[in-house]
VMD Tcl script that builds the backbone (N, CA, C; Angstrom):
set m [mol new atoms 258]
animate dup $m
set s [atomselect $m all]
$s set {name element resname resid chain x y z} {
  {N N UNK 1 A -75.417 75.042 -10.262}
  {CA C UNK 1 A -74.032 75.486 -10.326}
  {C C UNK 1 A -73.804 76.150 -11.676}
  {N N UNK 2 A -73.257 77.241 -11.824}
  {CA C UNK 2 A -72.635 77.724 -12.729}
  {C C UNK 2 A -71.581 77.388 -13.829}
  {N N UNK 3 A -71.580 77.606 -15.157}
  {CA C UNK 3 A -70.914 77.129 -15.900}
  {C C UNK 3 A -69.467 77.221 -15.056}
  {N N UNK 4 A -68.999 78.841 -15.195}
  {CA C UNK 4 A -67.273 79.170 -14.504}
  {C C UNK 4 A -66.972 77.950 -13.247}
  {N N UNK 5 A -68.271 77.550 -12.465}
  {CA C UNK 5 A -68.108 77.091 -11.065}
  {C C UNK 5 A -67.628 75.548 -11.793}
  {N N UNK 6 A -68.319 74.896 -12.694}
  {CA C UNK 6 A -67.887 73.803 -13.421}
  {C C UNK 6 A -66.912 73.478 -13.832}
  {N N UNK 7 A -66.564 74.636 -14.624}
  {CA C UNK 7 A -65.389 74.198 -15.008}
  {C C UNK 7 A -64.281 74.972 -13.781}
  {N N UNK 8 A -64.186 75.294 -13.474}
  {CA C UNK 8 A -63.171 75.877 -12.331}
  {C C UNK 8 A -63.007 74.579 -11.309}
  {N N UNK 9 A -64.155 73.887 -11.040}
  {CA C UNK 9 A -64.359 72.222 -10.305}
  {C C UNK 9 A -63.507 71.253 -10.947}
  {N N UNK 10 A -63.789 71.527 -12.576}
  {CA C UNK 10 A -62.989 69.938 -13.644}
  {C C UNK 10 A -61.702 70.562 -13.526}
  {N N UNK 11 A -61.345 71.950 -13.435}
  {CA C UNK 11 A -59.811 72.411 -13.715}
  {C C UNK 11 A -59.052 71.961 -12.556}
  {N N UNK 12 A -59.674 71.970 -11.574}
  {CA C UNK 12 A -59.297 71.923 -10.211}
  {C C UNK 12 A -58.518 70.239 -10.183}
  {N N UNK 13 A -59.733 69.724 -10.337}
  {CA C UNK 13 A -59.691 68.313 -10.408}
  {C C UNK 13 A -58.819 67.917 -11.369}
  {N N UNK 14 A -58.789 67.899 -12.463}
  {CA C UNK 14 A -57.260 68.256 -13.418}
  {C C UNK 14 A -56.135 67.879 -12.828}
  {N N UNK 15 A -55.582 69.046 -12.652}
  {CA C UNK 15 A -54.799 69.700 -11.862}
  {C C UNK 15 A -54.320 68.716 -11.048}
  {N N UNK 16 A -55.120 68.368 -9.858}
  {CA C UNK 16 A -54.856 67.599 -8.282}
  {C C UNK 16 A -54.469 66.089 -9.153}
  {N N UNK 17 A -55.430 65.667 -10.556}
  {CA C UNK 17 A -54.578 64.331 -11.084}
  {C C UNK 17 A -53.168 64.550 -11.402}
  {N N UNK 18 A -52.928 65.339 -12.404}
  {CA C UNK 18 A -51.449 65.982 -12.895}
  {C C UNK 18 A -50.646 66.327 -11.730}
  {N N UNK 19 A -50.694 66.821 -10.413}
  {CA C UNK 19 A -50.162 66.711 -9.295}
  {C C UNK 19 A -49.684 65.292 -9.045}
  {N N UNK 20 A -50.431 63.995 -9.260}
  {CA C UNK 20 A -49.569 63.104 -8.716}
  {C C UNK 20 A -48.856 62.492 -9.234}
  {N N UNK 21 A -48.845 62.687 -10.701}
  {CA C UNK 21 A -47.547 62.564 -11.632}
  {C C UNK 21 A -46.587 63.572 -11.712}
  {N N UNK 22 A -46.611 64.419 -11.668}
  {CA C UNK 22 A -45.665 65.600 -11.802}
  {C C UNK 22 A -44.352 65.267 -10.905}
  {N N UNK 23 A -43.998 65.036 -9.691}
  {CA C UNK 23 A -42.643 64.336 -9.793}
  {C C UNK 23 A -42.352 63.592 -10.885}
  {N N UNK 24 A -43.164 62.682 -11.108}
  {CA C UNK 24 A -42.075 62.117 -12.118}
  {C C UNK 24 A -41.367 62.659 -13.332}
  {N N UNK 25 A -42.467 63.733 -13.744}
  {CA C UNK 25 A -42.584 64.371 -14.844}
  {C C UNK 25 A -41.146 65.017 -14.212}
  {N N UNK 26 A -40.792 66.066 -13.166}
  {CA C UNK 26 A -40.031 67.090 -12.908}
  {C C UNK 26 A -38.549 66.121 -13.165}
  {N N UNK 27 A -38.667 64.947 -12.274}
  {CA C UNK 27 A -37.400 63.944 -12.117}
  {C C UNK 27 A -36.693 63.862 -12.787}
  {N N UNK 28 A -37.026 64.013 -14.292}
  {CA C UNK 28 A -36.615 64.148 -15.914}
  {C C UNK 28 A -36.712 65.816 -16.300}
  {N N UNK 29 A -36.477 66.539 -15.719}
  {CA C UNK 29 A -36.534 67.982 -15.998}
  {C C UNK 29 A -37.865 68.556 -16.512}
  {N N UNK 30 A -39.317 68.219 -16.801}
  {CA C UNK 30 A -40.383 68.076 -17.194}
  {C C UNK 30 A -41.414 68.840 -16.263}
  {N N UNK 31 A -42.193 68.897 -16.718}
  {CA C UNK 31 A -43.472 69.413 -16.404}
  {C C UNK 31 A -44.916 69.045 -17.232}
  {N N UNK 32 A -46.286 69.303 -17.048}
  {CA C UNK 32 A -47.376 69.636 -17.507}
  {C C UNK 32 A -48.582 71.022 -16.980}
  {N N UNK 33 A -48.939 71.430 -18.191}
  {CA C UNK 33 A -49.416 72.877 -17.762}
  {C C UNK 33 A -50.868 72.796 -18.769}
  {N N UNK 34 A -51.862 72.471 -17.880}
  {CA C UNK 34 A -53.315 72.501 -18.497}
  {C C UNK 34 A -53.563 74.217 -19.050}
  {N N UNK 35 A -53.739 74.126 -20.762}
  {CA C UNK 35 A -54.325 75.348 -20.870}
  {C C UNK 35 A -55.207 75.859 -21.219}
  {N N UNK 36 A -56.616 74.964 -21.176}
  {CA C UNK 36 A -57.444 75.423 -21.287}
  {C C UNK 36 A -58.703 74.029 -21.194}
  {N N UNK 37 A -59.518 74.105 -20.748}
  {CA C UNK 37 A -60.989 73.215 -20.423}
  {C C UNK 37 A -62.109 73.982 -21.353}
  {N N UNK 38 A -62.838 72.925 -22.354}
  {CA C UNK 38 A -63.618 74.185 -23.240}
  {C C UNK 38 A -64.989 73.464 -22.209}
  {N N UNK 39 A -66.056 74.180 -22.814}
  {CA C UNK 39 A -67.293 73.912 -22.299}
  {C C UNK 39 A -67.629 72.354 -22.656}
  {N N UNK 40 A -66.810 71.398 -23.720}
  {CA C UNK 40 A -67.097 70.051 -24.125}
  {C C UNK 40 A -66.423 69.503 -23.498}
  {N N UNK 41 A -65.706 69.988 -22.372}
  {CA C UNK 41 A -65.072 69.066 -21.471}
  {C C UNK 41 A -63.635 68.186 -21.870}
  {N N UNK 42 A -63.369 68.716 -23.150}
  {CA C UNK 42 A -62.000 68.763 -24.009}
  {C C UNK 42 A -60.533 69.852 -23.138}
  {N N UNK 43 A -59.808 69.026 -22.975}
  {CA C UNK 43 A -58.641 69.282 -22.310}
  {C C UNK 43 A -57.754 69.953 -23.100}
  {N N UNK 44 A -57.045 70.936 -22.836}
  {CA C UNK 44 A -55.901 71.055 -23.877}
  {C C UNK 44 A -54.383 71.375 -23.146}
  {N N UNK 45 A -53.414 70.606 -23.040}
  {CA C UNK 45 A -52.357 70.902 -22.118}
  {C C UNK 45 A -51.276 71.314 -23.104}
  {N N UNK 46 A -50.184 71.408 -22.225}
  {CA C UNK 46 A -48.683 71.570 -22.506}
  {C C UNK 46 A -47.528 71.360 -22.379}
  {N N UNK 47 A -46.684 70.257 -22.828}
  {CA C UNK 47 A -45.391 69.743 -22.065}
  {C C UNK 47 A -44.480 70.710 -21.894}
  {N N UNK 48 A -43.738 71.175 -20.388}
  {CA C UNK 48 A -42.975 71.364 -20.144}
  {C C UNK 48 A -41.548 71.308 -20.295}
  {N N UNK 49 A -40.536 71.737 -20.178}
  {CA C UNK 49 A -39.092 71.412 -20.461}
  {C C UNK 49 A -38.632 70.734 -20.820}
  {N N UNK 50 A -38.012 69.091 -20.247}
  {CA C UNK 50 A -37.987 67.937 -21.181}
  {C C UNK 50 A -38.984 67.081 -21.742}
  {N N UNK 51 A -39.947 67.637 -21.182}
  {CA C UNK 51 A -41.006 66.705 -21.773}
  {C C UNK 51 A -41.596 67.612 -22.793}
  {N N UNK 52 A -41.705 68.936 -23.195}
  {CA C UNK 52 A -41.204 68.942 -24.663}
  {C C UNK 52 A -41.006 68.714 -25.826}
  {N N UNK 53 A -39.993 68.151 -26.100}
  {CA C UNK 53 A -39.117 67.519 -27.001}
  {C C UNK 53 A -38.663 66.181 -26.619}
  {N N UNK 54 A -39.195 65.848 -25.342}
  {CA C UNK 54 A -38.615 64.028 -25.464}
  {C C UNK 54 A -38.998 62.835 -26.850}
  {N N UNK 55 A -38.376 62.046 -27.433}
  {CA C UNK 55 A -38.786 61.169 -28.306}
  {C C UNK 55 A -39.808 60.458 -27.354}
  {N N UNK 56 A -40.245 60.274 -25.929}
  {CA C UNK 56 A -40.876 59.573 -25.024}
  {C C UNK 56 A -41.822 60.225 -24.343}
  {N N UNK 57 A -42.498 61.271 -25.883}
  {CA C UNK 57 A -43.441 62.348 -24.630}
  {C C UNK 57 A -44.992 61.496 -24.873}
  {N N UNK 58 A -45.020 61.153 -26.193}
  {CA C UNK 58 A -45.867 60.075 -26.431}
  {C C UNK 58 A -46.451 58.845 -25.709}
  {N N UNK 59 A -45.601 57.981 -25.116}
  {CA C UNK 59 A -45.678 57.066 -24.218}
  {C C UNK 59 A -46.145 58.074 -22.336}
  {N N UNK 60 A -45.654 58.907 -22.097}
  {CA C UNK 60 A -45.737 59.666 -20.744}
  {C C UNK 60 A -47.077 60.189 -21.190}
  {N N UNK 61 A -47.677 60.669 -22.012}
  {CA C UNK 61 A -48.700 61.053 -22.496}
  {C C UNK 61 A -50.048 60.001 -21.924}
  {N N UNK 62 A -50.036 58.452 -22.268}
  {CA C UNK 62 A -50.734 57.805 -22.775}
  {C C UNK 62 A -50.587 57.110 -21.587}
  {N N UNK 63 A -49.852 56.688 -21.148}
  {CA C UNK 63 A -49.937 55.951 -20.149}
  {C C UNK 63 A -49.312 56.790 -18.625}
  {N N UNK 64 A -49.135 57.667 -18.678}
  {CA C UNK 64 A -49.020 59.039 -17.741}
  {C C UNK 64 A -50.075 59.688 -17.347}
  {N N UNK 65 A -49.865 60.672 -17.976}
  {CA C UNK 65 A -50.859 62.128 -18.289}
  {C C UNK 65 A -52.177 61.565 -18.341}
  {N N UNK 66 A -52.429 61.169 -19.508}
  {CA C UNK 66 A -53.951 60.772 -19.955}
  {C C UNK 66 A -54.456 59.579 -19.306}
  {N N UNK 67 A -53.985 58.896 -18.518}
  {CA C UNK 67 A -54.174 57.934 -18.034}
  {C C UNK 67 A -54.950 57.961 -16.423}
  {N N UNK 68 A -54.069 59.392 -15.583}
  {CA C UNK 68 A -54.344 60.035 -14.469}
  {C C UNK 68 A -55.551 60.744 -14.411}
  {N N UNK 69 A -55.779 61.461 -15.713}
  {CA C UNK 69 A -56.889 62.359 -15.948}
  {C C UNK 69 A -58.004 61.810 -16.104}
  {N N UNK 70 A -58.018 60.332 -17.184}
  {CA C UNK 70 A -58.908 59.691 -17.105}
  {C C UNK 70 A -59.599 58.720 -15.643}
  {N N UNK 71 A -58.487 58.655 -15.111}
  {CA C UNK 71 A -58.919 58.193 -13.866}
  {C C UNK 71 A -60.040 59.028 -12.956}
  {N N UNK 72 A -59.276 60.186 -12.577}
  {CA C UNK 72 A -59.927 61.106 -11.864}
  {C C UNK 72 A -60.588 61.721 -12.111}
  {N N UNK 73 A -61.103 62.012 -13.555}
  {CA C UNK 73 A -62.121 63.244 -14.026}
  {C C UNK 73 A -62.494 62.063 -15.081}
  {N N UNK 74 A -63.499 61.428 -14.962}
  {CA C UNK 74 A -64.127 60.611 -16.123}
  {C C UNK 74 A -64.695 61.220 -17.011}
  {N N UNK 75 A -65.539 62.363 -16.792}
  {CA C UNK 75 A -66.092 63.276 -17.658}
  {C C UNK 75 A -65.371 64.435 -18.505}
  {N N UNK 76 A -64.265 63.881 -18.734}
  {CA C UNK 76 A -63.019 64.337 -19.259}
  {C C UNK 76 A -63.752 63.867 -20.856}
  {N N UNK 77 A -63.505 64.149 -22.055}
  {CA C UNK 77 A -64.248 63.562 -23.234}
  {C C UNK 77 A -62.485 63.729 -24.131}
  {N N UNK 78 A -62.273 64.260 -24.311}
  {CA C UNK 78 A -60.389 64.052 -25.358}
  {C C UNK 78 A -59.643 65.248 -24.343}
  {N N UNK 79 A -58.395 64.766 -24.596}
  {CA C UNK 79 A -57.285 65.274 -23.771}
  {C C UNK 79 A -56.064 65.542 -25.444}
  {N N UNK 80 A -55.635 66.913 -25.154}
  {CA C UNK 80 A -54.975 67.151 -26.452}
  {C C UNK 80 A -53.615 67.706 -25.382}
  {N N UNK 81 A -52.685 67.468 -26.395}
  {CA C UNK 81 A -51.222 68.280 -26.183}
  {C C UNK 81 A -50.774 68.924 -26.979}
  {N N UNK 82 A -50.603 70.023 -27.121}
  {CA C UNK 82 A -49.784 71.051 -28.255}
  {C C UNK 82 A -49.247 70.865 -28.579}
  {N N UNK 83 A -48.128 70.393 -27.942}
  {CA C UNK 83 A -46.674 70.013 -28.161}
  {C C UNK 83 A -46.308 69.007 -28.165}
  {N N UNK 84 A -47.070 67.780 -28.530}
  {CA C UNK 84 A -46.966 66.593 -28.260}
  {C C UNK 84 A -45.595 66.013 -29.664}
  {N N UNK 85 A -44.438 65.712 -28.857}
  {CA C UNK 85 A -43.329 65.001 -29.926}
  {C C UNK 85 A -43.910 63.489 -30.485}
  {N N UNK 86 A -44.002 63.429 -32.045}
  {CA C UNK 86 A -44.830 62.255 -32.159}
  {C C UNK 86 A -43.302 61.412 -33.061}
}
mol reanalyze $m
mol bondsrecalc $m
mol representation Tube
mol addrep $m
């Protein structure tokens, strides 16, 4: 398999975890937007609208976000947020 085919597989897979949180995320005006998978298998996302700027993006992060990803994509190695409100 091809590198693109790899990672286009982990993005995929991503994705379909962050899908089953994302109501909750939206419920609160929110979102998450993966932007980029490097070849080390390092994540790099983006909070959406209220999640943003929530004082509670930290906690949705950790026991949310990173929590889903780690589930479903084990070969996930760090998960970063840009915008992470600390």
């Amino acid at each position: 398999m091809s590198a693109p085919s790899v990672m286009s597989d982990l993005t995929k897979r991503i994705e379909s975890a962050l899908d089953d949180i994302r109501p909750y995320l939206e419920a609160d005006g929110g979102n998450v937007r993966v932007l980029d998978v490097n070849t080390e298998n390092v994540v790099r996302l983006e909070f959406l609208g209220n999640c943003g700027d929530c004082p509670m993006s930290t906690m949705t992060f950790k026991a949310g976000v990173e929590e889903a990803i780690r589930r479903s994509v084990p070969e996930v190695k760090s998960i970063e947020v840009v915008n992470l409100v600390t």
